[in-house]
N, C-alpha and C positions, 0 to 999 in steps of 0.2 A: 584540555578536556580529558578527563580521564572515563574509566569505565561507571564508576559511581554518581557520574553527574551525565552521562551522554543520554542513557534512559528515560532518568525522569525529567531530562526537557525533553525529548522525544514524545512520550509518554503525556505530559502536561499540554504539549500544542494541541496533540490529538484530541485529548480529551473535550477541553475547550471548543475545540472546534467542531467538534459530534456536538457537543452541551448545545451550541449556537445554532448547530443546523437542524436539530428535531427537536429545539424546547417546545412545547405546545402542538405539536401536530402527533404527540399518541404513542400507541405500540409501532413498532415498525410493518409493514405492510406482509414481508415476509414470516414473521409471525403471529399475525395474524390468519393467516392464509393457513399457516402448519394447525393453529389454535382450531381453526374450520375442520380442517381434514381431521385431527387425531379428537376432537370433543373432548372427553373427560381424561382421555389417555396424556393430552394435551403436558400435564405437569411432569411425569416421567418419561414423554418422548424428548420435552426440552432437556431435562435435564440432563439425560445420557446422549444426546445429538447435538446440542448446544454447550451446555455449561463444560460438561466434562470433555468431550470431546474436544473444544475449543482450548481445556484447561492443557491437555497431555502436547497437542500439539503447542501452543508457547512454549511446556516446559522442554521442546526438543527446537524449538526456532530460538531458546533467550539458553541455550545449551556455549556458545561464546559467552554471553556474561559470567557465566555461573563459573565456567572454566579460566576464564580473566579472574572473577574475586578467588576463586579456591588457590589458584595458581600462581598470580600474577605477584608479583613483589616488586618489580623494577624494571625498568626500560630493558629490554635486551638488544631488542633491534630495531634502533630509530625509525629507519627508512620506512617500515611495515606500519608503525607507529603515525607517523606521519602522512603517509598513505591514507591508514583507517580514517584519521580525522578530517580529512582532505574531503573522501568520500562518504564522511556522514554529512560534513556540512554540505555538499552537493547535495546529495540527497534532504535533507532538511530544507534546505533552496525551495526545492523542486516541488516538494510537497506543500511547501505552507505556499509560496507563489500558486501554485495551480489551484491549490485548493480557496485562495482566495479569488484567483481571478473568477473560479467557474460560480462562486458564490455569487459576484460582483453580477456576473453576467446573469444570470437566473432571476435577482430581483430584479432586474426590468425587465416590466410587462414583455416590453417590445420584443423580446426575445424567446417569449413565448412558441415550444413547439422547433425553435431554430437548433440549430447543432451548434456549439461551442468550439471554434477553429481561430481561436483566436491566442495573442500572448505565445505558452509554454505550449497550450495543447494545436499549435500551426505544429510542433515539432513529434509530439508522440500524440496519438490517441487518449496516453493515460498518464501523464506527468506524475499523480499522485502515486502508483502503483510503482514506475521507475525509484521514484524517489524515496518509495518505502524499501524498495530492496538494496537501493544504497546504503540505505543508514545502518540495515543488518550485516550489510558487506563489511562496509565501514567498522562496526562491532568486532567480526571476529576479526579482520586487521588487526585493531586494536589489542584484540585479547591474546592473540598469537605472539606480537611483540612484547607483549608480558609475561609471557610463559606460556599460554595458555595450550591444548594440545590439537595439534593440525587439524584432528577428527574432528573437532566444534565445527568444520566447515559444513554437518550435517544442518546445522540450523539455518545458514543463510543458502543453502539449495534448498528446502524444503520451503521457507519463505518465498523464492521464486518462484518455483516449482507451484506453488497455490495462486501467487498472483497471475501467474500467467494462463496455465491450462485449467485450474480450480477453480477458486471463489470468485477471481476478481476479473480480468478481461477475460476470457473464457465466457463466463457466465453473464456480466452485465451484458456483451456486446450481442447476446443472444437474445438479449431481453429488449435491446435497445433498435439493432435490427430490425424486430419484428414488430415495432411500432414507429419507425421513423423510415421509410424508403430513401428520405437522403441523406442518412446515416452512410448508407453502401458506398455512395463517393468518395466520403471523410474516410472510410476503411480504403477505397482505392488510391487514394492519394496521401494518408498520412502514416508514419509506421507506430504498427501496435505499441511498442515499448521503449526501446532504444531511441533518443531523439535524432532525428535527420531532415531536412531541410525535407518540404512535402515535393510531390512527385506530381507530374501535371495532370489535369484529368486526361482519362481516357479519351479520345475523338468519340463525336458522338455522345458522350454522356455529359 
């Protein structure tokens, strides 16, 4: 697995599997919502809030590839090397399993309204979110054993750094919270990120 090929299957699952979860149900709901709020302003709010904004941040998270292709020429340091691959495929695991199972689970009705505590997510609240910051970890490993230069570790902190306090548990579980009351269990019993076998409920709850 080198750095030229870890991406775009990275990059391909995802896609695929965004294509598969919102074909036919629209704009996304949160842009929608922004399209309410700004009306005409709408196309230049996106564009410097969304598109660019979105663009500067990748190009400081995909800051290990960039420093693996300019740098990298040849194995230096197996260990590191082997390491990164180790923890993309972890990560890649974690992400396409989770993300399939919660799929799995969501088309049946019966499930309707239930919390998802089953599979990957009995162990983290967000298997998908873990396993995306694996595979950037995994990245700059990679890229370091090629050359690449220690400071690329900026990209895979800022990648965590967003899933966890920014866009991603941070934010959904604020959103999730406040329409599911027994969501707050799933939070008392399973841990946010890291996977670890769940905690018992509280007495009384």
């Amino acid at each position: 697995l080198s750095l030229h090929d870890a991406l775009p299957i990275w990059g391909l699952r995802l896609s695929i599997y965004l294509m598969s979860r919102n074909l036919g149900k629209g704009e996304d709901r949160r842009y929608r919502a922004m399209r309410a709020k700004t009306g005409p302003k709408f196309v230049f709010t996106s564009l410097f809030t969304v598109f660019l904004a979105q663009g500067g941040i990748f190009w400081i998270v995909s800051m290990p590839l960039q420093g693996g292709i300019y740098y990298g020429d040849d194995i230096q340091t197996l260990f590191l090397v082997a390491l990164g691959v180790a923890l993309f495929g972890t990560g890649f695991v974690f992400e396409s399993v989770g993300d399939f199972q919660l799929a799995r689970f969501k088309a049946d009705p019966s499930n309707a309204g239930k919390v998802m505590d089953r599979g990957l997510w009995r162990y983290t609240r967000h298997p998908n979110y873990f396993g995306d910051s694996c595979v950037w970890w995994g990245i700059w490993l990679i890229a370091v054993g090629i050359g690449a230069p220690v400071a690329t570790i900026i990209g895979p902190l800022l990648m965590t750094l967003l899933l966890i306090r920014v866009s991603g548990v941070a934010l959904l579980e604020r959103n999730i919270a406040g329409r599911r009351p027994e969501y707050r269990q799933y939070i008392e019993t399973t841990s946010a990120f890291i996977p670890r076998p769940p905690k018992s409920p509280p007495s009384g709850g």
